[in-house]
C-alpha positions as CSV (number, residue, x, y, z in Angstrom):
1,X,0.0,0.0,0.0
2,X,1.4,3.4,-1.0
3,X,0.1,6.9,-0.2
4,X,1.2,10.0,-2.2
5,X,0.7,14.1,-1.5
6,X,0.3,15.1,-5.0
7,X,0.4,19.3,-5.6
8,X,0.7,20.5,-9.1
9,X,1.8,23.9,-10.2
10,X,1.0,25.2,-14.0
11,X,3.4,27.8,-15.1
12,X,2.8,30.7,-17.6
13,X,-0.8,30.5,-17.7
14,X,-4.4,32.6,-16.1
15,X,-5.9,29.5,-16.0
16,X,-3.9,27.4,-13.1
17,X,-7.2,26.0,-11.2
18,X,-9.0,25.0,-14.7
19,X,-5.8,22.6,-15.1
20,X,-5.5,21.7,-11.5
21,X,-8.9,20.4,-11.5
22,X,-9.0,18.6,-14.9
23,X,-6.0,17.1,-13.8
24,X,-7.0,16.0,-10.7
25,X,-10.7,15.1,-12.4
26,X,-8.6,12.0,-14.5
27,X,-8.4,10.1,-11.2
28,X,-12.3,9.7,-10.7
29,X,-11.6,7.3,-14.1
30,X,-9.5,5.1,-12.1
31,X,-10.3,2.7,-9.2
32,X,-8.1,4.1,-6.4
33,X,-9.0,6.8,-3.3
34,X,-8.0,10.1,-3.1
35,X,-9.2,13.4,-1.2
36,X,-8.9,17.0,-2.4
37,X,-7.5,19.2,-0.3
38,X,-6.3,23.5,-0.1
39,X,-3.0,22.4,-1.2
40,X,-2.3,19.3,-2.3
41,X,-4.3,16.3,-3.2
42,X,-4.1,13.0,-1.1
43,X,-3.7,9.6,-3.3
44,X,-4.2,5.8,-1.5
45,X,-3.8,2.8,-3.1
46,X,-1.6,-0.1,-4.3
47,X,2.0,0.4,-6.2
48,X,0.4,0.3,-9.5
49,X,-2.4,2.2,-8.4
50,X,-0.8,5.4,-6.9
51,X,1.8,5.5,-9.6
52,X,-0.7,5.6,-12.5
53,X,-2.6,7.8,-10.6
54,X,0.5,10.4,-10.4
55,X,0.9,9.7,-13.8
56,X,-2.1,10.7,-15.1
57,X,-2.7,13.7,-13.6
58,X,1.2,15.0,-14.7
59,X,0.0,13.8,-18.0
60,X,-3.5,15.9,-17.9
61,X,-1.9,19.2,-16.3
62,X,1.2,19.3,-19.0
63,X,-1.2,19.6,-21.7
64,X,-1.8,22.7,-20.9
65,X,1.9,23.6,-21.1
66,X,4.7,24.2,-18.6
67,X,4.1,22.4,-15.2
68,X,5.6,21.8,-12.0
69,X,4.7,19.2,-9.7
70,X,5.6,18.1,-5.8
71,X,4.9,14.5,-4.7
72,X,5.6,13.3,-1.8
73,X,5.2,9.1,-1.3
74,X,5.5,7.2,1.6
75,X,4.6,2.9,1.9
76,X,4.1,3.5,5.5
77,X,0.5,3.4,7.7
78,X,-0.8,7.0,8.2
């Protein structure tokens, strides 16, 4: 089991919370738990799981363009 703080950061754009959302929206297509919070977004799952998840939402958010994102992972219980 592996938990992951996900935040993403678009860069050179006006419309930073459209791509944070959209990019956080592409996990509600996969089968793994994760809450929304102020600054980050919390992911829960298996290996596979969490690491697609991350995945996907770097994937969705540099569509936009330019993007920095901060993960932090841990296997342990929380």
């Amino acid at each position: 089991m592996l938990c992951a703080e996900v935040s993403i950061y678009p860069q050179k754009t006006n419309n930073a919370s459209q791509i944070i959302t959209s990019s956080i929206q592409t996990l509600s297509q996969e089968k793994i738990e994760y809450k929304v919070g102020s600054l980050s977004t919390h992911i829960d799952g298996n290996d596979e799981q969490v690491w697609n998840g991350i995945k996907k939402v770097f994937n969705e958010a540099q569509k936009a363009g330019e993007v920095s994102m901060v993960v932090t992972i841990s296997n342990s219980e929380h």
